[in-house]
C-alpha positions as CSV (number, residue, x, y, z in Angstrom):
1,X,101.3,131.3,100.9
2,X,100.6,129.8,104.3
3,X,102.4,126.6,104.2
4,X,100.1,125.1,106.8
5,X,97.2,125.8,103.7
6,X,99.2,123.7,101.4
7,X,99.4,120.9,103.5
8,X,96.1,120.5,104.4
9,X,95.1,121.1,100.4
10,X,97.3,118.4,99.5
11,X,96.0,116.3,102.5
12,X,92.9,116.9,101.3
13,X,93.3,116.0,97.9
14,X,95.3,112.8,98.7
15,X,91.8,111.7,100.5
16,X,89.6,112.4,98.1
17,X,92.0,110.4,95.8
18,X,91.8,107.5,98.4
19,X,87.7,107.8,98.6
20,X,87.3,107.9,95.2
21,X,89.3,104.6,94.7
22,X,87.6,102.5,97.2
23,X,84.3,104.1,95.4
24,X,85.1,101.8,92.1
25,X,82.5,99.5,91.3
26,X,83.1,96.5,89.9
27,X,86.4,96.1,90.7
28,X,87.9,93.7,88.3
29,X,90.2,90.9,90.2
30,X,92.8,90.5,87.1
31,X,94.1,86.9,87.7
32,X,96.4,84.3,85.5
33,X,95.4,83.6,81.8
34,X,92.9,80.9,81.5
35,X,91.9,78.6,78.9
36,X,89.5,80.5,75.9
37,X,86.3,79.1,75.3
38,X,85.0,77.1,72.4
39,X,82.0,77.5,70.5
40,X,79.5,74.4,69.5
41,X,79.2,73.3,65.6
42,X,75.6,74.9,65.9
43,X,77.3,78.6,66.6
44,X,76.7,81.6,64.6
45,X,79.1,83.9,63.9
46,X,78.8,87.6,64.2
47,X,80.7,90.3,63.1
48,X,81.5,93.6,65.1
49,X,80.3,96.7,63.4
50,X,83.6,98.4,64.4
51,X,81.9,102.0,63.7
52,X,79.1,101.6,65.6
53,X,81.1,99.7,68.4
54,X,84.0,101.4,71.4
55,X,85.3,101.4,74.5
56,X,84.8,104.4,76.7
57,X,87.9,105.0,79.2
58,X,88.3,107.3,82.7
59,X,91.6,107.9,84.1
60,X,92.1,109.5,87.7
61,X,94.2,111.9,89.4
62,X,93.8,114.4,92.5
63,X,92.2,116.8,91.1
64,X,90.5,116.0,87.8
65,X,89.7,113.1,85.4
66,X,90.3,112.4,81.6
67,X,87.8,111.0,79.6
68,X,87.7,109.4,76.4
69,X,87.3,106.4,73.5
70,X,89.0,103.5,71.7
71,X,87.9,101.8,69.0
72,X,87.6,98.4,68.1
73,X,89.6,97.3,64.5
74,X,87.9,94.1,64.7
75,X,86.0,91.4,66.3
76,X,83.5,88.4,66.3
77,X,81.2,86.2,68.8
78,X,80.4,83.0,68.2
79,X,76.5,82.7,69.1
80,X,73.9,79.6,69.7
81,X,70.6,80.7,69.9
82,X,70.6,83.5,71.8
83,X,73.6,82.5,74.1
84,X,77.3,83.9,73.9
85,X,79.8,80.7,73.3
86,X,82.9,82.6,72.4
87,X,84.8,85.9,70.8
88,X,87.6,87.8,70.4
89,X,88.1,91.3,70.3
90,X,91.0,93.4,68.7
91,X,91.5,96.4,70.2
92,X,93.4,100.0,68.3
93,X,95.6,101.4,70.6
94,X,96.7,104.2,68.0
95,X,92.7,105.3,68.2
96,X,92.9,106.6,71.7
97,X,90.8,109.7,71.8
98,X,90.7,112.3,74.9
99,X,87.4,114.1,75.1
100,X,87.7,115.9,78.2
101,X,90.1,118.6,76.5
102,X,90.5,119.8,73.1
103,X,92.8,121.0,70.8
104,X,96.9,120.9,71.8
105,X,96.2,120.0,75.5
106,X,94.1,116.8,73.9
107,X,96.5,116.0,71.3
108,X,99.5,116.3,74.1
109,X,97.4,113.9,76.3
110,X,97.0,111.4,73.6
111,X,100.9,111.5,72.4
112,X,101.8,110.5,76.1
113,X,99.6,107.6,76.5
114,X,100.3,106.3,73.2
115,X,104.1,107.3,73.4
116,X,104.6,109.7,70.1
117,X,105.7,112.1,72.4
118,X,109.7,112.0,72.9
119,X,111.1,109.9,75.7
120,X,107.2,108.9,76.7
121,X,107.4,105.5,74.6
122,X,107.7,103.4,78.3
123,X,105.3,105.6,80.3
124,X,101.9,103.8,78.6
125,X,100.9,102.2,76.4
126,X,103.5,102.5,73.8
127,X,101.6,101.9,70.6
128,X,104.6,101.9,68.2
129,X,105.4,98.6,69.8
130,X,102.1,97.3,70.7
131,X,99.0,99.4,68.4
132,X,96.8,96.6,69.0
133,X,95.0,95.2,72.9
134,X,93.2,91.7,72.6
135,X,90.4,90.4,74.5
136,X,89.3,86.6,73.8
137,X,86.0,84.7,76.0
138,X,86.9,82.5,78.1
139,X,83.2,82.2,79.4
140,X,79.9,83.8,80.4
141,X,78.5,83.1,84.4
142,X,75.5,84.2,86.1
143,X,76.9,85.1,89.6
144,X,73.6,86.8,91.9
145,X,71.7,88.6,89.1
146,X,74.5,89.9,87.0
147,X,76.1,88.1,83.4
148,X,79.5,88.2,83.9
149,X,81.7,88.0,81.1
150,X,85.0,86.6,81.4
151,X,88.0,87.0,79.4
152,X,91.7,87.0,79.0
153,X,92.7,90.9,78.3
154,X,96.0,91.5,76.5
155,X,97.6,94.8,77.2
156,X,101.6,95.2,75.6
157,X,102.9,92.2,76.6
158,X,100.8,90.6,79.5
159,X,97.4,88.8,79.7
160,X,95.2,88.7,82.5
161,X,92.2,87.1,83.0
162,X,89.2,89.6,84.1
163,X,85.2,89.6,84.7
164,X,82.8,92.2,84.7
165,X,79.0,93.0,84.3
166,X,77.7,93.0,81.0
167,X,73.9,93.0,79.6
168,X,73.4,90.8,76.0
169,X,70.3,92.2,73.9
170,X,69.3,91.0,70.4
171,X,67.7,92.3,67.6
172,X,66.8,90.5,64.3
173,X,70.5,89.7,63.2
174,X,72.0,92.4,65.5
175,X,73.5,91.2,68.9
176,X,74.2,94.2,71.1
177,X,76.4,93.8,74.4
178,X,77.5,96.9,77.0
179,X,79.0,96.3,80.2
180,X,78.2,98.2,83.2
181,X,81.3,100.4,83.8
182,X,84.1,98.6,85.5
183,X,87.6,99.2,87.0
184,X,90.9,97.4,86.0
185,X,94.2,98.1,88.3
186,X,96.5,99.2,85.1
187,X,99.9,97.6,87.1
188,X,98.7,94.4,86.9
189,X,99.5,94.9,83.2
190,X,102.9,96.9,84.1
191,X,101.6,100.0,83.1
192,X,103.1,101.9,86.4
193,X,103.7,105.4,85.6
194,X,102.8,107.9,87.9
195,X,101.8,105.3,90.5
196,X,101.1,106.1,93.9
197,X,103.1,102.5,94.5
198,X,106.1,104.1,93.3
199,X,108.2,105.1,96.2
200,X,109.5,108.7,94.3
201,X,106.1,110.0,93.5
202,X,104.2,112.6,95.8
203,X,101.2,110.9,96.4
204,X,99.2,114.5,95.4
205,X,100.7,114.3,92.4
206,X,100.1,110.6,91.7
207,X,98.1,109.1,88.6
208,X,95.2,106.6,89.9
209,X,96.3,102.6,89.1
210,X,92.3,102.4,88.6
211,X,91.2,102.8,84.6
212,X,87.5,103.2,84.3
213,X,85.9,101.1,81.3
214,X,82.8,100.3,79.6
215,X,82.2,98.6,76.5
216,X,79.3,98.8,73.7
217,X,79.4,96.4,71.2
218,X,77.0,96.1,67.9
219,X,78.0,93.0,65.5
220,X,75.9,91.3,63.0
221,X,75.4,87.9,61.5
């Protein structure tokens, strides 16, 4: 094959990549952990329905995306009225689900990220070690229009802070919150594999830092 052809492919690819990164919206600015916040006396507490609740994920590379779901193995917001005061959130990292492929091409996916598949434990997320991810409130902002939830994200062994768009609904004793999809930079949690950062990967062959998330929440009181 013309090896002129395969270096304007890869070229080609590699900008797409590059495009597609700057693309993100809501690009989440993961910062030091901060202080959680703290519900008044007058709170309610509600209760995630963990089966009616998940986390939608998108991970990148040249050529094609992975798509798929976590699920929450508990969680509960602390509510005045109709305003958010706190929470926390326990995430299953063994419940990863691919939904882009099926059968053993899904099932090998899913034993890399989680690290069942030999000599993958430090690649991702490693969920021998760590099978849960936490996410506690550490407040709820207007900035321009949008309701920004902030909140310290645990991921293995590190916590960052992080903020994204989210809209807060109620019905009777339901609460329902979803975020508008947002992107978190998986280093900043030391999850590096495949990283175009890394000096010994091709950059055509890299895996995108960016993980693509959006959250649906039910709970009840």
């Amino acid at each position: 094959m013309n090896k002129n052809f395969l270096k304007v492919t890869g070229m080609a690819a590699v900008i797409a990549f590059t495009v597609a990164c700057k693309e993100n919206q809501n690009e989440v600015d993961a910062s030091a952990e901060e202080e959680v916040a703290v519900a008044t006396v007058e709170a309610v507490t509600y209760t995630v329905d963990t089966e009616a609740s998940n986390i939608a994920w998108v991970g990148s590379k040249p050529t094609e995306d992975h798509t798929g779901n976590i699920s929450l193995s508990s969680g509960m917001v602390k509510v005045n009225g109709e305003e958010l005061e706190s929470g926390e959130f326990t995430i299953d990292m063994n419940s990863i689900e691919v939904t882009d492929l099926e059968g053993d091409k899904a099932a090998s996916l899913k034993a890399h990220l989680t690290g069942e598949r030999e000599g993958t434990s430090s690649d991702f997320f490693n969920t021998a070690k760590y099978p849960t991810a936490k996410f506690v409130v550490t407040g709820l902002n207007t900035v321009g229009e949008k309701t920004m939830l902030e909140g310290n994200l645990t991921l293995k062994d590190v916590t960052k802070n992080v903020s994204f768009p989210v809209g807060v609904k109620y019905d009777g004793d339901k609460m329902m919150l979803n975020s508008e999809e947002f992107t978190i930079d998986r280093t900043d949690w030391g999850i590096k594999y495949g990283s175009s950062s890394l000096a010994d990967v091709v950059a055509d062959k890299a895996i995108s830092d960016d993980i693509k998330l959006t959250i649906n929440l039910v709970a009840t009181k």
